[in-house]
C-alpha positions as CSV (number, residue, x, y, z in Angstrom):
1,X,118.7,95.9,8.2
2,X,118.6,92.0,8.1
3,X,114.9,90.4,8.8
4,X,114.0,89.1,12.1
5,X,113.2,85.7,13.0
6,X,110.5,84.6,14.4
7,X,111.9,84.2,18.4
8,X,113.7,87.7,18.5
9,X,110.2,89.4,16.8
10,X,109.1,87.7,20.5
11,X,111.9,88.8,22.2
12,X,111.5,92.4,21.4
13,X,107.4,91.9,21.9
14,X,108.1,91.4,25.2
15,X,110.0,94.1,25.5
16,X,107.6,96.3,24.3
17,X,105.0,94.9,26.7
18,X,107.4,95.8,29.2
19,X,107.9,99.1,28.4
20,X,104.2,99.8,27.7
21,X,103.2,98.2,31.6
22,X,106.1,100.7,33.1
23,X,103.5,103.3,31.9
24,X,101.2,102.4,33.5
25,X,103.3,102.3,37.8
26,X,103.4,105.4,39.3
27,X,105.9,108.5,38.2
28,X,108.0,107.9,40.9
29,X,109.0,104.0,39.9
30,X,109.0,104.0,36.6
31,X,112.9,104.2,36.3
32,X,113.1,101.3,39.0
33,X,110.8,98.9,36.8
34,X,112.5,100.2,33.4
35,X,115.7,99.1,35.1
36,X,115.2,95.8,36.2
37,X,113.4,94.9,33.0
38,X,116.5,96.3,31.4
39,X,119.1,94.4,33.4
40,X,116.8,91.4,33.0
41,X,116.9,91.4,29.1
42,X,121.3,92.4,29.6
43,X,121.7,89.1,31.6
44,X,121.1,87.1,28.9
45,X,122.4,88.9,26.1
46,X,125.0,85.9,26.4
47,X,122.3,83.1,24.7
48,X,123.3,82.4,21.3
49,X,120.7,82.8,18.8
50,X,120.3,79.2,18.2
51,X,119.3,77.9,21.6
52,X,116.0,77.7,20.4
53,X,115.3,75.7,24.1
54,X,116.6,78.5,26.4
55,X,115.6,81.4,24.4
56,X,111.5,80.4,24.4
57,X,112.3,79.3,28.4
58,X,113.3,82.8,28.9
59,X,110.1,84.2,27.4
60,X,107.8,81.8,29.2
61,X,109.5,83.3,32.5
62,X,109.1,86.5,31.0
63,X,105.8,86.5,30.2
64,X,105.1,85.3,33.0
65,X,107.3,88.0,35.1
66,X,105.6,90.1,33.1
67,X,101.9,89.4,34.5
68,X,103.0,89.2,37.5
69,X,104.2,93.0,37.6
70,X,101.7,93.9,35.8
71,X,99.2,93.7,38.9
72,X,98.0,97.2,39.9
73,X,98.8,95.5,43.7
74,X,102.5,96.4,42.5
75,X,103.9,99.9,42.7
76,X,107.5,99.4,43.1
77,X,110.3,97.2,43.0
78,X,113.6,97.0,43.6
């Protein structure tokens, strides 16, 4: 397998961090959260590897995203 660079090593930290906050919603709305962060990550499958400008955009407004679900105020989305 080919080394990763330094932006898709962030890409799929993010990811992770996703996947590890889903854990922690309620049973129920898990699979809701795990697909939109899913369909989220598909939309912009499209970026090409060397738009260094949009790719760390995107993970601002992840991370971001990300913190903002993350609340315990949040138990379901849709």
């Amino acid at each position: 397998m080919a080394r990763l660079s330094g932006l898709q090593r962030e890409v799929l930290s993010l990811y992770r961090k996703c996947l590890r906050e889903i854990r922690k919603k309620p049973v129920d709305s898990r699979s809701n959260f795990k697909s939109y962060a899913r369909a989220e990550f598909n939309k912009h499958l499209s970026v090409s590897k060397k738009d260094f400008n949009a790719i760390e955009y995107l993970l601002r407004k992840g991370a971001r995203q990300l913190e903002m679900y993350s609340s315990p105020g949040i138990r379901n989305i849709r």
